[in-house]
C-alpha positions in Angstrom: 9.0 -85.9 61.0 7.5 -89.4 62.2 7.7 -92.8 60.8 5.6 -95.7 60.2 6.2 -99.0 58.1 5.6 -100.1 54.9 6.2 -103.6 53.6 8.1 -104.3 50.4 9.0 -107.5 48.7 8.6 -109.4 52.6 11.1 -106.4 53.9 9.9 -103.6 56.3 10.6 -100.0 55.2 10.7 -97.2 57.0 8.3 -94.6 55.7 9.5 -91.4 56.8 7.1 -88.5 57.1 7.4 -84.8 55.9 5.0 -81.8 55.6 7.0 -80.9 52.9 9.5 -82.8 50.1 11.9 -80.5 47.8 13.4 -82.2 44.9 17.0 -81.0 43.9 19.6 -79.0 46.1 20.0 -77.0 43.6 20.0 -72.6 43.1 15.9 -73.2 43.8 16.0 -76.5 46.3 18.4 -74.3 48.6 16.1 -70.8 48.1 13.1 -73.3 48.9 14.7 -74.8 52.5 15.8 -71.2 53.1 12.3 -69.7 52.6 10.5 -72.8 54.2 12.6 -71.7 57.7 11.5 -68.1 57.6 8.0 -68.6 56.4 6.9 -71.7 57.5 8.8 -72.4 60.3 6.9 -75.2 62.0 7.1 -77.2 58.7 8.8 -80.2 58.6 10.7 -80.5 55.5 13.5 -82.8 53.7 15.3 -82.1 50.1 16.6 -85.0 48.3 19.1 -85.0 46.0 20.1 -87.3 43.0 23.8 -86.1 43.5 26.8 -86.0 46.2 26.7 -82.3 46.8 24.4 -79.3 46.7 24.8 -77.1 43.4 22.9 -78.6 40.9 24.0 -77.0 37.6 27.0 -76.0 38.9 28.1 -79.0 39.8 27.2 -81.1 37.1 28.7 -78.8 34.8 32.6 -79.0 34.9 33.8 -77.9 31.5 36.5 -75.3 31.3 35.4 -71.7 32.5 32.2 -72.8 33.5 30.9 -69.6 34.8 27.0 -68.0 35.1 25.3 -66.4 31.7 23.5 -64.1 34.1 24.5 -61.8 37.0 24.7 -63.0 40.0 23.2 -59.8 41.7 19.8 -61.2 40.4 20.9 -64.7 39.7 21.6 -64.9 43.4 18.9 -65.0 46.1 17.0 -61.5 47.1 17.9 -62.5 50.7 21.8 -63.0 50.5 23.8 -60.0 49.0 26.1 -60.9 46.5 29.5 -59.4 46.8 31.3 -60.5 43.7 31.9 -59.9 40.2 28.4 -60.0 38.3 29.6 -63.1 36.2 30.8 -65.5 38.8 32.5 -69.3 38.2 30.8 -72.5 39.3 32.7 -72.4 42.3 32.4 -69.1 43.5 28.1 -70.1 43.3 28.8 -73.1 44.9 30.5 -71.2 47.8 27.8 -68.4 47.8 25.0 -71.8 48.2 27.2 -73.2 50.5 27.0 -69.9 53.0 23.1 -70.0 52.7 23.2 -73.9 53.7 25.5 -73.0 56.6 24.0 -69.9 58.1 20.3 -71.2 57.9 20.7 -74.9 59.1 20.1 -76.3 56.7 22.6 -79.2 56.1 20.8 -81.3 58.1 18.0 -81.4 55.7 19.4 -82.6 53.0 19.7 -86.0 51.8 21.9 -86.3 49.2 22.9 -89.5 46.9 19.0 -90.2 46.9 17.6 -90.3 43.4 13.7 -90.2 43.5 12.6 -93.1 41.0 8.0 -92.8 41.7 6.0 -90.4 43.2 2.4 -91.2 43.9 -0.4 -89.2 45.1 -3.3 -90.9 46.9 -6.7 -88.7 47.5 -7.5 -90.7 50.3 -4.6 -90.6 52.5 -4.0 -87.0 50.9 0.0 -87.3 50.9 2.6 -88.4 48.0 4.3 -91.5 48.5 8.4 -90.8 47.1 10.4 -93.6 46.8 14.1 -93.0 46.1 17.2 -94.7 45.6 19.6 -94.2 48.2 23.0 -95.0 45.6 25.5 -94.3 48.6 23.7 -96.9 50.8 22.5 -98.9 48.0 18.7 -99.0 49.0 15.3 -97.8 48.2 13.7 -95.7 50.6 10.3 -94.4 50.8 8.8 -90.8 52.0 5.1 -89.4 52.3 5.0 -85.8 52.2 1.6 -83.8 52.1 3.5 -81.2 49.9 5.8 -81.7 47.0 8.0 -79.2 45.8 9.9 -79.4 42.3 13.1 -78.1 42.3 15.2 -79.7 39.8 15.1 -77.7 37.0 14.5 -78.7 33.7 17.5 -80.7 31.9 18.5 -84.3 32.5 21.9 -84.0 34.2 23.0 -87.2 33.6 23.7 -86.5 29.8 23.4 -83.7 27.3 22.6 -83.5 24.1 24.5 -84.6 20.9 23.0 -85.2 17.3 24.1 -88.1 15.6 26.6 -87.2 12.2 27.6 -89.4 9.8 30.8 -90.8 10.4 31.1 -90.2 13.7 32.6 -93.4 14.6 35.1 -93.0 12.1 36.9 -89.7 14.0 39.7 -90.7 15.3 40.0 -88.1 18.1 37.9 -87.7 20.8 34.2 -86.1 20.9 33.2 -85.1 24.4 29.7 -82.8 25.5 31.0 -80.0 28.2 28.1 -81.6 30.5 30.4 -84.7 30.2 34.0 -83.4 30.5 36.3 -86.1 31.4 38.9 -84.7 33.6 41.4 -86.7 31.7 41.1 -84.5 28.8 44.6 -82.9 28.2 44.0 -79.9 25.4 47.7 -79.1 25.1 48.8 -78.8 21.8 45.4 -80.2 20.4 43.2 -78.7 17.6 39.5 -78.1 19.1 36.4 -78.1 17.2 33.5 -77.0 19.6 30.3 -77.3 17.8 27.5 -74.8 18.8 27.5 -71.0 19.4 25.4 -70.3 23.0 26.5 -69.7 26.2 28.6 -72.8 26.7 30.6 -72.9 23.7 31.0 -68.8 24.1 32.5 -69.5 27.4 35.0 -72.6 26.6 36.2 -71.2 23.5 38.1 -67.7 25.1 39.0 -70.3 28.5 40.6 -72.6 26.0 42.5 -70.5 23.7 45.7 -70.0 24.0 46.2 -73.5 25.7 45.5 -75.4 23.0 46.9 -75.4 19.4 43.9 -73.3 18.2 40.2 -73.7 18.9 37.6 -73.0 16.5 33.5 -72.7 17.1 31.6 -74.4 14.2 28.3 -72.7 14.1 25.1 -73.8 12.0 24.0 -70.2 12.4 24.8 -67.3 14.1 23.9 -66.0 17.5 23.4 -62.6 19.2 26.3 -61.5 21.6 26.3 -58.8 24.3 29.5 -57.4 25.8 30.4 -55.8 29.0 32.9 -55.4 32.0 32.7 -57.7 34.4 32.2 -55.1 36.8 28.9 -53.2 38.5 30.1 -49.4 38.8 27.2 -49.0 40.9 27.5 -51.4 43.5 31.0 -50.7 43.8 30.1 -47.0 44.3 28.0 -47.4 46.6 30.3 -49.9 48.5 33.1 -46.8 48.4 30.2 -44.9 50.3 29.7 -47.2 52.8 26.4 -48.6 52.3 24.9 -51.5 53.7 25.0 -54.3 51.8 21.7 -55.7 52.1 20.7 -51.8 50.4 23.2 -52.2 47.7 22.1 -55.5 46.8 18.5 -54.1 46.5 19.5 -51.3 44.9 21.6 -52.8 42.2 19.2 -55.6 41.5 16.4 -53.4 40.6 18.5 -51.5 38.7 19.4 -54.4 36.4 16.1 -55.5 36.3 15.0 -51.9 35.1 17.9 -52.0 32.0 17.0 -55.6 31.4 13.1 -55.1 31.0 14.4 -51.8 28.7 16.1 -53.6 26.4 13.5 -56.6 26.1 11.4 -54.2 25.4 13.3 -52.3 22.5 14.1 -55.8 21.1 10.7 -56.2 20.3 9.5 -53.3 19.6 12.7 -51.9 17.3 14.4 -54.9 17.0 16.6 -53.4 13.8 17.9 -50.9 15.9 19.2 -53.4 18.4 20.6 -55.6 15.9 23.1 -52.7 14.6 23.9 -52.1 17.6 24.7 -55.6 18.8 26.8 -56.1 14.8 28.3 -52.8 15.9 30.3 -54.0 19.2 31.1 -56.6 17.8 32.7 -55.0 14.9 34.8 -52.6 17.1 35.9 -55.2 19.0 37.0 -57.5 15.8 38.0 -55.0 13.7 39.5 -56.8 10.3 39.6 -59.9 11.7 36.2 -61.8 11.5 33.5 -61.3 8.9 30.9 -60.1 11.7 27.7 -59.8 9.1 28.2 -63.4 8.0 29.0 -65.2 11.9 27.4 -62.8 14.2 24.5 -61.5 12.6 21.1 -64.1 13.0 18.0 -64.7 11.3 15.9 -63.9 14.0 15.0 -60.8 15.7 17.2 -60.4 19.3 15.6 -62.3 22.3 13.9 -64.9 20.0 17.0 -66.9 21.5 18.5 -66.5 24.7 21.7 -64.0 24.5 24.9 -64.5 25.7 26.7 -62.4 27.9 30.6 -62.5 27.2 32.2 -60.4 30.1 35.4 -58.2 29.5 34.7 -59.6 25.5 36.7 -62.5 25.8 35.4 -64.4 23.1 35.9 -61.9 20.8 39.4 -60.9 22.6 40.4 -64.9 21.7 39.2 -64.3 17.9 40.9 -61.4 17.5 44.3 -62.4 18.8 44.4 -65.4 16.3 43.9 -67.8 18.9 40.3 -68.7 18.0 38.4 -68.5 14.3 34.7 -68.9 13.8 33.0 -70.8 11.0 29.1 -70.7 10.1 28.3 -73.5 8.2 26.6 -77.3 8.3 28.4 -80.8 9.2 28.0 -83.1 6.2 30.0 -85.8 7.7 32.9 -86.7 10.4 36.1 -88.4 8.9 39.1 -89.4 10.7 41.0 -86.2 10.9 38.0 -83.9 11.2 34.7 -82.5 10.2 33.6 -82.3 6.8 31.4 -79.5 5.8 28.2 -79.0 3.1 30.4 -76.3 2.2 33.3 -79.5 1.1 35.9 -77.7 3.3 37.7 -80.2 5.8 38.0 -78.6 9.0 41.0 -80.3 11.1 40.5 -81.3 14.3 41.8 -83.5 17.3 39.4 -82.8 19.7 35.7 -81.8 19.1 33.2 -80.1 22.0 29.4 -81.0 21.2 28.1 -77.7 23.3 24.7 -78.9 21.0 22.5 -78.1 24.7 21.0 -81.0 26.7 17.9 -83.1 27.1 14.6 -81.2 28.6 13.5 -83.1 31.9 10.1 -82.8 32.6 9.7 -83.0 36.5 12.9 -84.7 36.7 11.8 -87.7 34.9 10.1 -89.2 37.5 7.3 -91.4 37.2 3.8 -89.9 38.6 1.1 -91.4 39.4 -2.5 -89.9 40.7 -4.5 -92.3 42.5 -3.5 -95.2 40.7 -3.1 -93.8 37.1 -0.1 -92.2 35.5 0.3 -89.0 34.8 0.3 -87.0 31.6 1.8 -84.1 31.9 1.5 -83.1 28.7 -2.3 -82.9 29.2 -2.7 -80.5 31.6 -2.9 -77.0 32.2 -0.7 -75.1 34.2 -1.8 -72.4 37.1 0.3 -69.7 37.2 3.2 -71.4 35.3 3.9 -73.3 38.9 1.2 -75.8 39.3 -1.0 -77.9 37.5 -4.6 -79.5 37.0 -5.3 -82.7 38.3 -2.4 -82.6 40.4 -2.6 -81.6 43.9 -0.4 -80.1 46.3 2.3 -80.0 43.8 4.6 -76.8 42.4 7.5 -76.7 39.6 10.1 -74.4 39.1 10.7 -73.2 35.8 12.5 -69.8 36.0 12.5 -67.1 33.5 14.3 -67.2 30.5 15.2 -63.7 29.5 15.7 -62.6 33.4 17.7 -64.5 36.2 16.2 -68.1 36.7 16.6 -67.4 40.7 13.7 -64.4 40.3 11.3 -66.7 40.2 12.4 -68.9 42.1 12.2 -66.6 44.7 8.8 -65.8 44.0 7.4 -69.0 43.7 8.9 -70.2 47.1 6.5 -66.9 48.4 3.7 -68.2 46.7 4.2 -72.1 47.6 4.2 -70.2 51.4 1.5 -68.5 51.3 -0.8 -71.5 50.3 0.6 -74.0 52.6 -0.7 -71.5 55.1 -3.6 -70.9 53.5 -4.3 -74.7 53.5 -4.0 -75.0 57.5 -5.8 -71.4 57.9 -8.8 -73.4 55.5 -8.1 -76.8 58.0 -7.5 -78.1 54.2 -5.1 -81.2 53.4 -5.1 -80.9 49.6 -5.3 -77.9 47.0 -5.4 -78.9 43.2 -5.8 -76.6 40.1 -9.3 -77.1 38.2 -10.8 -75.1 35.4 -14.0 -73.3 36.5 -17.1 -74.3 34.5 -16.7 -71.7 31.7 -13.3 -72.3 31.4 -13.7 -76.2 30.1 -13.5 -74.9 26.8 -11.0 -72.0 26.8 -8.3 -72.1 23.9 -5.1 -73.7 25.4 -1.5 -72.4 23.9 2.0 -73.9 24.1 3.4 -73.6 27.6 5.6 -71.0 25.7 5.0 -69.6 22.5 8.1 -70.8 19.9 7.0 -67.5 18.0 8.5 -65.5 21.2 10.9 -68.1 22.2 12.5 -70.9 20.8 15.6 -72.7 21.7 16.5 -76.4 20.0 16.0 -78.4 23.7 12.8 -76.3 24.1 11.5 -77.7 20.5 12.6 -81.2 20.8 10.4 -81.2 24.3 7.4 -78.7 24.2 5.0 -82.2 23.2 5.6 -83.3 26.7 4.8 -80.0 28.5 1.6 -78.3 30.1 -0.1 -76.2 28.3 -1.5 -72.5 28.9 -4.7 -70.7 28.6 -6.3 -68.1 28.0 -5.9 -65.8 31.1 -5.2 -66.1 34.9 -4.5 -68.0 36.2 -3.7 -70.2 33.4 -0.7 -68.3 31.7 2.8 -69.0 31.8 3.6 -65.2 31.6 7.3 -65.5 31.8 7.1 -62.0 32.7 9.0 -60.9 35.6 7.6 -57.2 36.0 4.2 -58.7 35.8 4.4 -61.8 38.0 6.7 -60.1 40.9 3.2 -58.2 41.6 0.5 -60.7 40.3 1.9 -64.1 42.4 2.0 -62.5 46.1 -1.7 -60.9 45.2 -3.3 -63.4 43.3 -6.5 -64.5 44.8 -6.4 -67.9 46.2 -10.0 -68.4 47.0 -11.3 -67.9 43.6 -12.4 -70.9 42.4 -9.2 -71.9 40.5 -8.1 -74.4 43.7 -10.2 -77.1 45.0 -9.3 -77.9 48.7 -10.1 -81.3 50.7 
């Protein structure tokens, strides 16, 4: 790192100077400082952070039984075994991200409190100019990094998302979004509405019930559920024979990743078969006491949505037991003592729990600027579902959304390696996606198709994303089995990157 100055407003700042500057301390800001140290050692790197602490989601996220929707064998890093149950809590990642940070190092390059506010990229000086607010010192501060690396995923932590009802303001209990759970918010004896039917409302319902007077889940429609033990009889066979654990971890991720890409696969191509199977567990597990063809069978085919894992069934265990109901129908309005529905039943309620999802961020919100002018996103075209045209020396992390978010991460931290040292090998200061001359004209698709893929925060927000083309490198694959192969190989010299 050096430093020069920069005036501002009459006041000298302290421009401080990086090779490389991550963006969240998050699962993929954390995997990128870790992969930075091994791969690129004489890199000088800093990761700021908007919040108080490393975790990202898992820290913003506080609601009750806040635990992971995938398993942490492949949700954690490929470099760090993980030694728990496959469906960990917030605080158990936390601890696991905390262990990397220690063993590596790496504390001492993060920044945190530092919420980046601009980022501008300037051809001639071939660096981008970061200017943050510091809220724990209460000042702006300014960085130039040659390299910037976006790791703060994809929703705006500050608030999620809640649709506006009629008669909102007329409920005289209390509405709360789990992204915003006050930690004032005594449940005892309360009737809870939670409104929504994904991961988040699948996991508060079972860790509420039974502490409250009764919690119900108000669904518009119905959602696919999977089942399981939260257990992995493999790894813990091959712990009882004393294997490393470094082998165990590999061997039990790629044996998740092999039953996963199986049963993507039969979703799409017998996706009748799944659903009976799907309606069938959750009949055995209900039995007589939920109508399963009416609240757990969708519309859509399985995997058009993301689907949520319930470990040891607890969700259905709740239901069962009395303690929690379901109900599939539409809000007409909010009145003081509950929800009213289309259906003119009055559903009572003390409490209600908007898990109605969150706002998509695009690059964190932050505004870019390219030499002067801003940036719109939404009219680029993405490189390898990490990069972008027009905009150099610049890589996002979006992870997958049927596998582990951290898979990609993983690989794209490989990838981001291998071209800063293919910059320095190429004495180059700046690499920036173009389309090659008989590409100008290629069809362009959604950056993901809503036919294969279509969540509600995805909708509201696919205007202001890249698109994708037509082949490489301009697809956004999210295809695991393909990509682990295709982003350490692809060819980096073929005309797709301009360098300076």
């Amino acid at each position: 790192m050096d430093m020069a100055e920069m005036a501002q407003g009459g006041a000298q700042l302290q421009l401080e100077r990086f090779d490389v500057l991550i963006v969240g301390a998050g699962i993929s800001g954390i995997g990128g400082a870790y992969h930075l140290t091994q791969q690129c050692a004489g890199k000088s790197f800093v990761v700021l952070e908007s919040q108080a602490g490393f975790g990202g989601t898992w820290r913003t996220h506080r609601y009750p039984g806040i635990r992971s929707d995938s398993d942490l064998h492949t949700f954690g890093y490929r470099f760090k075994p993980w030694k728990g149950v496959p469906i960990a809590t917030a605080e158990e990642i936390r601890k696991y991200m905390g262990e990397v940070i220690e063993d590596n190092d790496l504390a001492g390059h993060i920044r945190y409190n530092h919420r980046i506010v601009s980022a501008s990229w300037s051809s001639q000086d071939k660096y981008w100019t970061i200017e943050a607010e510091d809220s724990a010192a209460g000042v702006r501060r300014r960085f130039a990094a040659t390299f910037l690396w976006m790791c703060q995923g994809y929703y705006r932590h500050e608030g999620g998302y809640t649709p506006q009802w009629p008669g909102m303001e007329s409920f005289s209990g209390r509405i709360v979004h789990p992204q915003e759970w006050p930690e004032d918010l005594d449940l005892a004896g309360k009737r809870v509405m939670v409104i929504g039917s994904g991961a988040t409302a699948a996991t508060i319902v079972p860790a509420v019930a039974g502490k409250c007077a009764h919690v119900t889940m108000l669904q518009r429609s119905p959602t696919y559920f999977i089942t399981g033990r939260n257990i992995n009889e493999l790894a813990q066979m091959l712990r009882e024979l004393q294997i490393p654990e470094e082998w165990t971890h590999e061997i039990v991720r790629r044996k998740i990743l092999k039953d996963q890409a199986t049963f993507t696969q039969r979703c799409f191509e017998e996706p009748e078969a799944v659903r009976k199977e799907l309606l069938g567990n959750a009949r055995n597990l209900l039995g007589e006491s939920c109508d399963v063809d009416k609240h757990f069978n969708p519309a859509y085919r399985p995997w058009r949505q993301r689907i949520a894992f319930v470990p040891d069934a607890d969700l259905f265990t709740a239901i069962r037991d009395g303690h929690a109901s379901v109900v599939t129908d539409e809000i007409e309005r909010f009145e003081a003592g509950g929800i009213r529905l289309k259906s003119g039943d009055l559903l009572a309620a003390d409490v209600v729990v908007t898990a109605t999802g969150f706002h998509l961020s695009v690059l964190g919100d932050i505004a870019f600027t390219i030499d002067g002018e801003p940036l719109d996103f939404a009219k680029t075209v993405t490189y390898l579902g990490t990069m972008f045209t027009g905009v150099p020396n610049m890589a996002w992390v979006f992870g997958y959304f049927r596998a582990s978010w951290t898979l990609r991460a993983d690989l794209i931290a490989d990838f981001v390696c291998r071209l800063l040292k293919h910059m320095d090998a190429r004495g180059a200061q700046m690499a920036v996606p173009q389309l090659r001359d008989d590409e100008r004209d290629m069809p362009l698709k959604p950056w993901v198709d809503p036919e294969n893929f279509n969540p509600g925060y995805l909708l509201r927000g696919l205007h202001l994303l890249p698109s994708q083309g037509a082949h490489v490198p301009w697809l956004h694959t999210q295809d695991y089995w393909n990509e682990k192969d295709q982003l350490p190989s692809i060819d980096l010299d073929d005309g797709a990157l301009r360098y300076a």
